[in-house]
C-alpha positions as CSV (number, residue, x, y, z in Angstrom):
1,X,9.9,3.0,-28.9
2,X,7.6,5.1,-30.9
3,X,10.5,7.6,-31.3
4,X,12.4,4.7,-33.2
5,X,9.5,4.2,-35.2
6,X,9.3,8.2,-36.0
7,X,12.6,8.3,-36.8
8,X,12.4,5.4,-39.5
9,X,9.9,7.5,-41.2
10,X,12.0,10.7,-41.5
11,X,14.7,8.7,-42.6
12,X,13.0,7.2,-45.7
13,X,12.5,10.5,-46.8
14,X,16.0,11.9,-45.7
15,X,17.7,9.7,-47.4
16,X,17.5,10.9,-51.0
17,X,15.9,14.5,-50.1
18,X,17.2,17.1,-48.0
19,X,14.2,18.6,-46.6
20,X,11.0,17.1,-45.0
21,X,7.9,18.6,-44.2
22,X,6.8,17.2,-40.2
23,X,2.5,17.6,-40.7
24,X,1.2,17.1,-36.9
25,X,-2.5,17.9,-37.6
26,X,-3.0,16.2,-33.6
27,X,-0.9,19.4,-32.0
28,X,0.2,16.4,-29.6
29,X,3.1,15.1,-31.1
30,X,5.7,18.0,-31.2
31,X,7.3,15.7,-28.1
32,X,9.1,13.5,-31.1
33,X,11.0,16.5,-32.0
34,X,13.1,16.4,-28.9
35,X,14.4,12.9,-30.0
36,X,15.6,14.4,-33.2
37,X,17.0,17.9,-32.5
38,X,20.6,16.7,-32.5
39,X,20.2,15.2,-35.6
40,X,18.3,17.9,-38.1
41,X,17.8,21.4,-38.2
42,X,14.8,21.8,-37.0
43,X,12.0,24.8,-38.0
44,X,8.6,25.6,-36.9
45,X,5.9,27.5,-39.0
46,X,2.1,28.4,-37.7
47,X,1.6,30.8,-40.8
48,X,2.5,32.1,-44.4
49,X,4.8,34.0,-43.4
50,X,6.7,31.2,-41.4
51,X,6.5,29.1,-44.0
52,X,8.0,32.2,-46.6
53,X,10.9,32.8,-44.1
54,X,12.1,29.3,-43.6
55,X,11.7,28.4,-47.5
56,X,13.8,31.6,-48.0
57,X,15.9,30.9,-45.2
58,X,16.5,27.3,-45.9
59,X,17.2,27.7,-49.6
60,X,19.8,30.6,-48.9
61,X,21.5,28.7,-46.2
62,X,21.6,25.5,-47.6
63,X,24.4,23.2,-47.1
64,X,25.2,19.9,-49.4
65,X,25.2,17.2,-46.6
66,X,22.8,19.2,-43.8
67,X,19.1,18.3,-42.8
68,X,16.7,20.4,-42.6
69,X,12.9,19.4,-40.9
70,X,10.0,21.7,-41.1
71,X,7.5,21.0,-38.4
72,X,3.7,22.5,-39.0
73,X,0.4,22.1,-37.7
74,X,-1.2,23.3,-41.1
75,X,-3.3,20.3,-42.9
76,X,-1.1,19.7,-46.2
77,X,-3.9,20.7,-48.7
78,X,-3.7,24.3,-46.7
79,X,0.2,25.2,-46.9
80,X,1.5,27.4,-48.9
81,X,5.6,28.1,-49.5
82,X,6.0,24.6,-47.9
83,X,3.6,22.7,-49.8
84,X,6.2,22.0,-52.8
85,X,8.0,20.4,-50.5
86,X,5.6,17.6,-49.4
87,X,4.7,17.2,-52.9
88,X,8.3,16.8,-54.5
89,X,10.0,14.9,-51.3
90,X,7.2,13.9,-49.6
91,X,6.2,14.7,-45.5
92,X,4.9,12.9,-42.3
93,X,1.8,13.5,-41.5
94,X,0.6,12.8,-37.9
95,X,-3.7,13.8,-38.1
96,X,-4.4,11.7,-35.1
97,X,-1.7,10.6,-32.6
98,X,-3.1,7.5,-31.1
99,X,-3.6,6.3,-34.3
100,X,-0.5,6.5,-35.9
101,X,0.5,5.0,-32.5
102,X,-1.6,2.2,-33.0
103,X,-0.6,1.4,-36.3
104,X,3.1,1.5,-35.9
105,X,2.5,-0.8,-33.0
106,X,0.3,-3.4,-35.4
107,X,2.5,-2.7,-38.3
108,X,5.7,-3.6,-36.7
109,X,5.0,-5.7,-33.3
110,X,1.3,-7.0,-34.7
111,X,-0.1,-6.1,-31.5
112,X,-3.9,-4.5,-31.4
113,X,-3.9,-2.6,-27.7
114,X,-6.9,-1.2,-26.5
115,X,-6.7,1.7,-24.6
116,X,-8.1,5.1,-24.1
117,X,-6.7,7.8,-26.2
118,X,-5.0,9.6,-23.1
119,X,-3.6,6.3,-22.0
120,X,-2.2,5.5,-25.6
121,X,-0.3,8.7,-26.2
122,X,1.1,8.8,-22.5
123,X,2.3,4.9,-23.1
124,X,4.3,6.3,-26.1
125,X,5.8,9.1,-24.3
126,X,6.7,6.9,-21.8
127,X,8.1,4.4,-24.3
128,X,10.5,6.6,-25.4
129,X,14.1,4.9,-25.4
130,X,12.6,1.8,-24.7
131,X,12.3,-1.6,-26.7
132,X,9.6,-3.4,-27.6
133,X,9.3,-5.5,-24.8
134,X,7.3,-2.4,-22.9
135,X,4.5,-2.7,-26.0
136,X,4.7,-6.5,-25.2
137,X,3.7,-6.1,-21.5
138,X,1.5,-3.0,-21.9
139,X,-0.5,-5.7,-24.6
140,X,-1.0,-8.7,-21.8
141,X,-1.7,-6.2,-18.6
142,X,-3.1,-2.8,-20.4
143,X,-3.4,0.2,-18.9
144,X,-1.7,-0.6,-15.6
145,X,1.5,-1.6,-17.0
146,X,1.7,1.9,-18.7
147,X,4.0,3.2,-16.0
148,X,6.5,0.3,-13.8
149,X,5.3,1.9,-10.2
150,X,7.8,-0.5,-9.2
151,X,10.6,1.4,-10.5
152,X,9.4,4.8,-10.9
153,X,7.5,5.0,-7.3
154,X,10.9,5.3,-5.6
155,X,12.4,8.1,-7.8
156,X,9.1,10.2,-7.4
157,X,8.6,9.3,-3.6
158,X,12.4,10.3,-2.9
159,X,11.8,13.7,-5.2
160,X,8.3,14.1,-5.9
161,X,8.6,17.8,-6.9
162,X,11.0,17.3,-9.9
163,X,11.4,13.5,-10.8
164,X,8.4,13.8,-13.2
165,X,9.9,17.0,-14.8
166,X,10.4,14.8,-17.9
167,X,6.8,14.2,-18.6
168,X,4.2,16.8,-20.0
169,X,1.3,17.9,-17.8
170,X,-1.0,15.2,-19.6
171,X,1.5,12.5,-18.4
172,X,2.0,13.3,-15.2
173,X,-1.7,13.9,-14.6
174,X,-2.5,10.0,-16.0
175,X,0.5,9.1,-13.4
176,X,-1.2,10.7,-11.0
177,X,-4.5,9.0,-11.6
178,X,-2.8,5.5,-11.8
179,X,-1.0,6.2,-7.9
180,X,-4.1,6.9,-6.8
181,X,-5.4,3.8,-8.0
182,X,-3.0,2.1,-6.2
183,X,-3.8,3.1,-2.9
184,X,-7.5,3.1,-3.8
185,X,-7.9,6.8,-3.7
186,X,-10.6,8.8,-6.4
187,X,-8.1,11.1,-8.4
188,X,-8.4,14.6,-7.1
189,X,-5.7,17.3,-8.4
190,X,-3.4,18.0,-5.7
191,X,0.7,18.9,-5.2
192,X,3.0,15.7,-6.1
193,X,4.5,16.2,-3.0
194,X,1.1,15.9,-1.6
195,X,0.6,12.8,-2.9
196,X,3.5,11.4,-2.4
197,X,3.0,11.6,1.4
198,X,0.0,9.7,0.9
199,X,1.8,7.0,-0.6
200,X,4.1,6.8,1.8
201,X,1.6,6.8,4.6
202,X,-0.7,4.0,2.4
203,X,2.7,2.1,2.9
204,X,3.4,2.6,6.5
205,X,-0.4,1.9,7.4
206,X,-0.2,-1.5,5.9
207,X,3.2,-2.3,7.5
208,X,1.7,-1.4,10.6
209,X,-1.6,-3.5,10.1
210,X,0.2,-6.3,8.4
211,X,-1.7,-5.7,4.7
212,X,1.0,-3.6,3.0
213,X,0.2,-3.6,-1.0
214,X,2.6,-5.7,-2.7
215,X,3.7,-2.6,-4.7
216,X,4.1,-0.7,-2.4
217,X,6.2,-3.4,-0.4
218,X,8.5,-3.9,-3.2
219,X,9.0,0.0,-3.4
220,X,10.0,-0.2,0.7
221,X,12.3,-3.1,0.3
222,X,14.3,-0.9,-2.4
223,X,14.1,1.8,-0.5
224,X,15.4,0.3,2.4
225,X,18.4,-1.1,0.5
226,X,19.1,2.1,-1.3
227,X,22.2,4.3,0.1
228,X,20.8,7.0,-2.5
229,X,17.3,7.2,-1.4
230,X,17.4,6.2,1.9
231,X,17.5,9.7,3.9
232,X,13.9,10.9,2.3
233,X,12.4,7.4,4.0
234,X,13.3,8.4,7.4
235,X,12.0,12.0,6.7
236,X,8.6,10.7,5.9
237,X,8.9,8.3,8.9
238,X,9.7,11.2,11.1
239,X,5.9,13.0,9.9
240,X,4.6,9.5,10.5
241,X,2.4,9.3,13.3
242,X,1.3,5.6,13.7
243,X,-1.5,5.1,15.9
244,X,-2.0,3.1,19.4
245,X,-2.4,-0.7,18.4
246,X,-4.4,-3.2,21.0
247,X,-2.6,-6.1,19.3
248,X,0.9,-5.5,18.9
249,X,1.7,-8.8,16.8
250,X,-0.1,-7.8,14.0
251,X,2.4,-6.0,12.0
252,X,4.6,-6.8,9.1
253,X,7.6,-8.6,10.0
254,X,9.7,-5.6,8.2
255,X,7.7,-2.4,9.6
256,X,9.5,0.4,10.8
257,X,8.7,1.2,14.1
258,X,10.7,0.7,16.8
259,X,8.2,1.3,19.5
260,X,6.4,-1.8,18.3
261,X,9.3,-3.5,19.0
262,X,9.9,-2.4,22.2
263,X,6.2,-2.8,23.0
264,X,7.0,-6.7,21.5
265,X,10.0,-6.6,24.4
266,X,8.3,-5.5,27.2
267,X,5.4,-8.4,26.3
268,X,8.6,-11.0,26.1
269,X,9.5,-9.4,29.7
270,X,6.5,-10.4,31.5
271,X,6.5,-13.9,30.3
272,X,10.1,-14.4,29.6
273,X,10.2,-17.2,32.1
274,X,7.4,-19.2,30.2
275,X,9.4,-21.5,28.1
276,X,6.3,-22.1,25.8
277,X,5.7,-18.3,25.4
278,X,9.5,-18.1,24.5
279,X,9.5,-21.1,22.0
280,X,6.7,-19.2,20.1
281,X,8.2,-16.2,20.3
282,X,11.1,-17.3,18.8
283,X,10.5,-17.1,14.9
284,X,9.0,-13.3,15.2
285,X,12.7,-12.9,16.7
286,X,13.8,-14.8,13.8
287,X,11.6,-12.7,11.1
288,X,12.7,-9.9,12.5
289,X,16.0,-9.9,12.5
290,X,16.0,-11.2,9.2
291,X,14.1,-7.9,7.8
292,X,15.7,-4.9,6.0
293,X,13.9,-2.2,8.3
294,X,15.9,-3.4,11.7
295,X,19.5,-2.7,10.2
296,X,18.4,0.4,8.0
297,X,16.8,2.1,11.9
298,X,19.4,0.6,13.8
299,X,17.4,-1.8,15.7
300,X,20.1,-4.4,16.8
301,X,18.8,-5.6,20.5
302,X,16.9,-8.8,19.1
303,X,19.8,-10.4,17.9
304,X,21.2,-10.5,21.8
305,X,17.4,-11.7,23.0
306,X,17.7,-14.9,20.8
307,X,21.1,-15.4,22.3
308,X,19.5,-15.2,25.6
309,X,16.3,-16.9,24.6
310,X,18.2,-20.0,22.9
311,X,20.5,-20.8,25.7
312,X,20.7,-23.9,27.3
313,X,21.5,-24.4,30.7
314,X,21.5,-28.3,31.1
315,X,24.5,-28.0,29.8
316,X,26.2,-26.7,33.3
317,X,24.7,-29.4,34.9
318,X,27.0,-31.4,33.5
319,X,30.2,-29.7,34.6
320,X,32.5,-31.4,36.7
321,X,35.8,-29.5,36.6
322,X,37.6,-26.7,37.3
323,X,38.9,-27.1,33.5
324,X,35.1,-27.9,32.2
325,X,34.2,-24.5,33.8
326,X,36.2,-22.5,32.0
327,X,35.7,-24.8,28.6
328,X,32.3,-24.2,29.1
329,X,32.3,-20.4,29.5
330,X,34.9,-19.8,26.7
331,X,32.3,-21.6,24.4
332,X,29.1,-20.8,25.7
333,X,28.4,-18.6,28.4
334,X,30.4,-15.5,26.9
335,X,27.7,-14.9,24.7
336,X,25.0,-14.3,27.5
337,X,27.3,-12.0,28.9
338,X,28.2,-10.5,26.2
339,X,24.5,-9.6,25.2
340,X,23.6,-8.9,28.4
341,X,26.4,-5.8,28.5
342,X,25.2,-4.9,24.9
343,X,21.5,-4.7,26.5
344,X,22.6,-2.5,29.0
345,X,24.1,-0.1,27.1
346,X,20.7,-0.1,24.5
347,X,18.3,-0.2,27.6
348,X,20.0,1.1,30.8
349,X,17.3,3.8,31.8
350,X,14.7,1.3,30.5
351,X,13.7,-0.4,33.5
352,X,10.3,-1.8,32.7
353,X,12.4,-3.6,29.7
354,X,15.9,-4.8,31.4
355,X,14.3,-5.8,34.9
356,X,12.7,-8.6,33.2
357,X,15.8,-9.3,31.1
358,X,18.4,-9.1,33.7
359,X,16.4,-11.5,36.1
360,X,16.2,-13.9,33.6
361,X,20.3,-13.4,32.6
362,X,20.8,-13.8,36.7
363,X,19.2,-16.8,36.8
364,X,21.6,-18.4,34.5
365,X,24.5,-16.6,35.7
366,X,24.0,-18.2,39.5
367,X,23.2,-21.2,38.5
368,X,26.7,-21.4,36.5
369,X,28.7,-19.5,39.5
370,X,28.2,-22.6,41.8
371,X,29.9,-24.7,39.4
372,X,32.5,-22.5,38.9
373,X,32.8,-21.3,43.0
374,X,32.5,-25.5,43.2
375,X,35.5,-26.2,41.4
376,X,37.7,-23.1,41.9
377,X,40.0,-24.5,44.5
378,X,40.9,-26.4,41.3
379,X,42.5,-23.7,40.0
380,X,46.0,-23.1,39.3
381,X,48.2,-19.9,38.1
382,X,49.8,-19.7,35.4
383,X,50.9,-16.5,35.4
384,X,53.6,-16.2,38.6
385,X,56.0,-14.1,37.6
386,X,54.4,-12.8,34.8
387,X,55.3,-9.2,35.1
388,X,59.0,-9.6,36.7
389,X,59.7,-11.5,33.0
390,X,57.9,-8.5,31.2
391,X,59.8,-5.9,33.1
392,X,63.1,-8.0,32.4
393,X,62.4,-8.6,28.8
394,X,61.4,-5.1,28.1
395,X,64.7,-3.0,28.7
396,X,62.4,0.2,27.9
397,X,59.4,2.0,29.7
398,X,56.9,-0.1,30.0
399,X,52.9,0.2,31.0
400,X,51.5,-3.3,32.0
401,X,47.8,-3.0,32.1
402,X,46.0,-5.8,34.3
403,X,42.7,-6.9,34.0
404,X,40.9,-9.5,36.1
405,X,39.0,-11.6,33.7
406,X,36.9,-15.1,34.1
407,X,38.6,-17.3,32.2
């Protein structure tokens, strides 16, 4: 927002002269030119000389309508050729930055912020384009809420080497400083793409310990739902090396790894006919499959453990037909069977994880085949004669494909 404020200032002058004199004694705030480049000619003088060939050059060229802007470093009371200028139409003078930050900020939002110099000229860089809500929160939080990590982490973590291309080397150095903050790191000059791996791995520790910072979290729940940044997570996953855990539970609900969670399977395996252990280890199930990371990695296979987890086979017991059989496995037992197939083809040269599994699926499976062999005298086709009327209805060539199916 300071560039709004900058602008205001030029304006008063611009709009009954044609040329103004841009004094920035600081050397720091040439960065306000860029908001104004489209909108005035702009010229730059460090000397006499400068200042002779853009007063000649302005004066020669000059167009009724047309802007021109001057910008110098040289104190007022020392300008030559220019000085006329400042004296007839008057000139912005900026001695000290991050005070003429300060009081455009008390002048116009009443707001007294106290912050470092460094910290007060990167917050109005940053503020550029913005409103005044940013001066608002950067007032109530200070120096932390100088850059959103929240929205700017995932831009600089997806392209670390050119995302903060639109900040000067002051700027990205006090960005630097407040990342390493964040994952409680002393600042120490290094590569952004350096640091960005750290972050990353700060991340990926916590998921894996269960502490994630809540930054950081946020960050990896976007990530995870992004379609444009989601390819540079799974690079930094692949460089990932997570390290052997003695107690597998404690992990975020949304981590990343899938070994944890066939570590978490193998676990369910060996007690999977505990109906206590299962019970418990129902809501992890249910955490899981409700986190971002499982669909982002592909890791489907829990959804098909619940099915087999939740089933309940008192149910059969209470069978007593031919007709109830089939009832019963139209509305029910499809769904083991289904899950069971769709474990197979996730697991099949995974015995120490589908041995367990499958005994527990056979269990159920018998236990309903002796109701069904029970009953299955019951059974009547309805079918006879079913391909005869196909053939006869179907003057042209046919192909009949049959399937045995339990229905």
């Amino acid at each position: 927002m300071i560039d709004t404020w900058f602008k205001k200032d030029l304006e008063k002058i611009f709009n009954t002269h044609q040329i103004v004199v841009f004094i920035d004694e600081s050397k720091e705030a040439a960065f306000l030119l860029e908001e104004v480049k489209n909108k005035y000619q702009i010229f730059n003088t460090a000397n006499e000389i400068d200042e002779l060939k853009v007063k000649f050059e302005i004066e020669k060229k000059a167009v009724e309508g047309a802007k021109y802007l001057i910008y110098t470093n040289t104190p007022k009371e020392q300008l030559k050729f220019i000085r006329e200028y400042c004296e007839t139409n008057g000139s912005v003078e900026i001695k000290h930055l991050d005070r003429y930050i300060k009081e455009k900020v008390v002048t116009h939002l009443n707001i007294n912020l106290h912050l470092e110099k460094e910290e007060l000229i990167a917050a109005a860089k940053v503020s550029l384009g913005k409103d005044q809500t940013y001066w608002m929160n950067l007032s109530h939080n200070g120096a932390s809420e100088i850059f959103n990590l929240e929205k700017e982490l995932l831009p600089f973590l997806d392209n670390p080497k050119t995302y903060l291309d639109k900040y000067d080397k002051a700027v990205k150095e006090l960005f630097f400083k407040k990342v390493n903050e964040l994952i409680g790191q002393v600042y120490i000059s290094k590569s952004s793409s350096v640091l960005a791996t750290e972050v990353v791995f700060h991340l990926l520790d916590g998921l894996a310990n269960n502490n994630p910072n809540k930054v950081l979290l946020d960050v990896y729940n976007n990530w995870l739902d992004s379609k444009t940044y989601q390819k540079s997570f799974d690079g930094y996953l692949k460089k990932y090396k997570l390290e052997p855990k003695t107690e597998i539970f404690n992990c975020h609900p949304a981590h990343p790894f899938r070994v944890l969670d066939e570590q978490w399977l193998e676990e369910l395996g060996k007690n999977i006919n505990n109906k206590s252990y299962c019970i418990n280890f129902l809501p992890k199930i249910n955490q899981r499959i409700s986190s971002r990371a499982i669909h982002h990695l592909g890791i489907n296979f829990w959804k098909q453990i619940k099915i087999l987890l939740e089933f309940d086979e008192k149910n059969i017991n209470q069978i007593a037909s031919y007709n109830e059989c089939v009832a019963f496995y139209t509305n029910h037992f499809y769904k083991l069977d289904k899950a069971i197939r769709e474990l197979y083809a996730e697991f099949l040269d995974r015995k120490n994880l589908m041995e367990p599994i499958q005994a527990y699926y056979k269990n159920y499976a018998v236990i309903f085949l002796d109701k069904w062999f029970k009953y299955i005298e019951e059974y009547q086709s309805n079918q006879t004669g079913k391909l005869q009327e196909i053939i006869d209805n179907n003057p042209a060539k046919t192909a009949i494909v049959v399937c045995l199916v339990l229905k």
